[in-house]
C-alpha positions in Angstrom: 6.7 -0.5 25.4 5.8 -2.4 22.2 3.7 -1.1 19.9 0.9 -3.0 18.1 -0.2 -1.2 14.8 -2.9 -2.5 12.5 -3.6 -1.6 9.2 -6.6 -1.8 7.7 -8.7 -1.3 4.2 -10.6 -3.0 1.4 -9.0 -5.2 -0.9 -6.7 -4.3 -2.8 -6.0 -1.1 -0.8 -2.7 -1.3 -0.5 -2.1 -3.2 3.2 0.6 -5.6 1.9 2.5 -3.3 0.3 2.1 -0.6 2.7 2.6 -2.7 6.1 5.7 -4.7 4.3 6.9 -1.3 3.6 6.5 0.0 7.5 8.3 -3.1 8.7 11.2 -2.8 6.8 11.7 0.6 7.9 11.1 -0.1 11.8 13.8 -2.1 13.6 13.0 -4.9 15.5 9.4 -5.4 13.6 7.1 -7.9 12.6 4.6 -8.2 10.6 1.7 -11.0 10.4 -0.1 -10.3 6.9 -3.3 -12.2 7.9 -3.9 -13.5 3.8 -1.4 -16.0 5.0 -3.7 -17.6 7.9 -6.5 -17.8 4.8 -4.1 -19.6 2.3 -6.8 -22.9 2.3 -7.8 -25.0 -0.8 -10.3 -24.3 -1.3 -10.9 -21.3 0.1 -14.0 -21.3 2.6 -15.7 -19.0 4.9 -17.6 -20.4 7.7 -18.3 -19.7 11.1 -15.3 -22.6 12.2 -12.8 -21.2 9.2 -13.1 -18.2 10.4 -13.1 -18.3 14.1 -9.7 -20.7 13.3 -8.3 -17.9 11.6 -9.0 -15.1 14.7 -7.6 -18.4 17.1 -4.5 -18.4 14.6 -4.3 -14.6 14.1 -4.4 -14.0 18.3 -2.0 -16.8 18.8 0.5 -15.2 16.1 0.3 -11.7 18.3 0.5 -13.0 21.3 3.4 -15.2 20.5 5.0 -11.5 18.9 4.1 -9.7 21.9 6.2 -12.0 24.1 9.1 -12.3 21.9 11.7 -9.8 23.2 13.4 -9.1 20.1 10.5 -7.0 18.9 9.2 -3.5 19.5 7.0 -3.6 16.9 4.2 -5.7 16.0 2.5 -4.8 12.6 -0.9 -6.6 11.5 -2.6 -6.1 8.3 -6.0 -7.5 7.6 -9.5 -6.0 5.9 -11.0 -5.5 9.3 -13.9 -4.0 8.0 -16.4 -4.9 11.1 -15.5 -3.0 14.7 -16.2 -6.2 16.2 -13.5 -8.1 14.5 -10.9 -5.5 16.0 -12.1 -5.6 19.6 -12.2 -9.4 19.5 -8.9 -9.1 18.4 -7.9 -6.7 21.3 -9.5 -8.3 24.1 -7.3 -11.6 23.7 -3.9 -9.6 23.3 -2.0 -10.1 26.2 0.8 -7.8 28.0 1.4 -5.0 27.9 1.6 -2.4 24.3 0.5 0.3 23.2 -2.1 0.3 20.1 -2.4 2.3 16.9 -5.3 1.8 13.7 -4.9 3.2 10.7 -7.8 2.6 7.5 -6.4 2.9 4.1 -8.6 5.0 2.3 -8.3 4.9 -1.8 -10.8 6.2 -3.9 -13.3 4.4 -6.1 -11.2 4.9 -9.2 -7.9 4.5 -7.3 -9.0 1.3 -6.2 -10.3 0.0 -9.7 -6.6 1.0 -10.7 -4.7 -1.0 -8.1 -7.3 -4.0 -8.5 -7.0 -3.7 -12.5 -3.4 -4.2 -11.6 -3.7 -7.4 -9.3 -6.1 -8.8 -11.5 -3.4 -8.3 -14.6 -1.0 -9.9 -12.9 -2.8 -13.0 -12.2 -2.8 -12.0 -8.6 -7.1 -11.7 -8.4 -10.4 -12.2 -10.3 -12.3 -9.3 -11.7 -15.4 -10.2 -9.4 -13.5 -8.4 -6.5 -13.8 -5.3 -7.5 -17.6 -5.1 -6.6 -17.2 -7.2 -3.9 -14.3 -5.0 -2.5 -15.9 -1.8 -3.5 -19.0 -2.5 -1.5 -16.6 -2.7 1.8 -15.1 1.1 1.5 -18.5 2.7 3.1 -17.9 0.4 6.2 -14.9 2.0 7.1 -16.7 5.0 8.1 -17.3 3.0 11.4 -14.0 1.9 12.3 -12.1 3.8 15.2 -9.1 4.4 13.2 -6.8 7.0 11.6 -7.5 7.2 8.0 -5.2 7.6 5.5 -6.2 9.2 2.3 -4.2 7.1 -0.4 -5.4 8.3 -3.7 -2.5 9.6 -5.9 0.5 8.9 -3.5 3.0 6.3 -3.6 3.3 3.3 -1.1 6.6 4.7 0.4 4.8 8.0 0.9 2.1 6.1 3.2 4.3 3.6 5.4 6.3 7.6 6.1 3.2 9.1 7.1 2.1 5.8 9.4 5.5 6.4 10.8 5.2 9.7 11.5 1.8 9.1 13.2 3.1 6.8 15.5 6.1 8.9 17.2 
């Protein structure tokens, strides 16, 4: 049965890293890193951007879930609202099995790996408030959290894989 297995977390968590790190140690994998369904100029958020991107992002997994060539169907977005992930759910078709997990970094951990996004060009200092006020909202996710302060990328994607068998 193929396995659907989201990862979730603030910006700048570590999801990218982490879930292109899990799918190049699955076989038969995929991996839909939703900051790729966003890539607009400019960027906006509305009601019709966004409900786009979940039409996009549900059309992606679906499309994975009926390929045969893959087992494994990895998804990596901030989902920091329950309702996000259940609207998600509800228009997966087929059959699979499902597995959360939250990246969880520290305050200061965070600030690091932002610090280092923002150094490369890759972000603007403004996120770090902006993606600092989302770590308390995790609390309500139904998910396995993953405690990433002090450990390597490699040292997460082993543990999700260890979670999942």
């Amino acid at each position: 049965m193929k396995k659907v297995i989201f990862i979730s977390g603030t910006m700048g968590s570590g999801k990218s890293t982490v879930s292109r790190l899990c799918s190049e140690l699955l076989t038969r994998s995929v991996w839909l890193d939703v900051d790729w369904c966003w890539m607009m100029h400019p960027f906006q958020v509305s009601d019709q951007t966004k409900a786009m991107v979940l039409n996009n992002i549900t059309y992606l997994l679906n499309q994975f879930l009926a390929q045969p060539d893959f087992d494994y169907i990895l998804f990596s977005w901030v989902m920091d609202d329950p309702e996000t992930v259940r609207s998600i759910l509800n228009r997966l078709l087929g059959e699979f099995t499902f597995n959360h997990f939250t990246l969880s970094p520290s305050p200061a951990q965070l600030r690091c790996q932002l610090q280092s996004d923002i150094d490369r060009g890759l972000r603007t200092p403004e996120c770090f408030e902006r993606s600092l006020a989302r770590l308390p909202h995790y609390d309500d996710i139904d998910s396995e959290k993953i405690e990433t302060t002090g450990r390597e990328p490699q040292s997460i994607a082993r543990e999700i894989l260890f979670r999942l068998r």
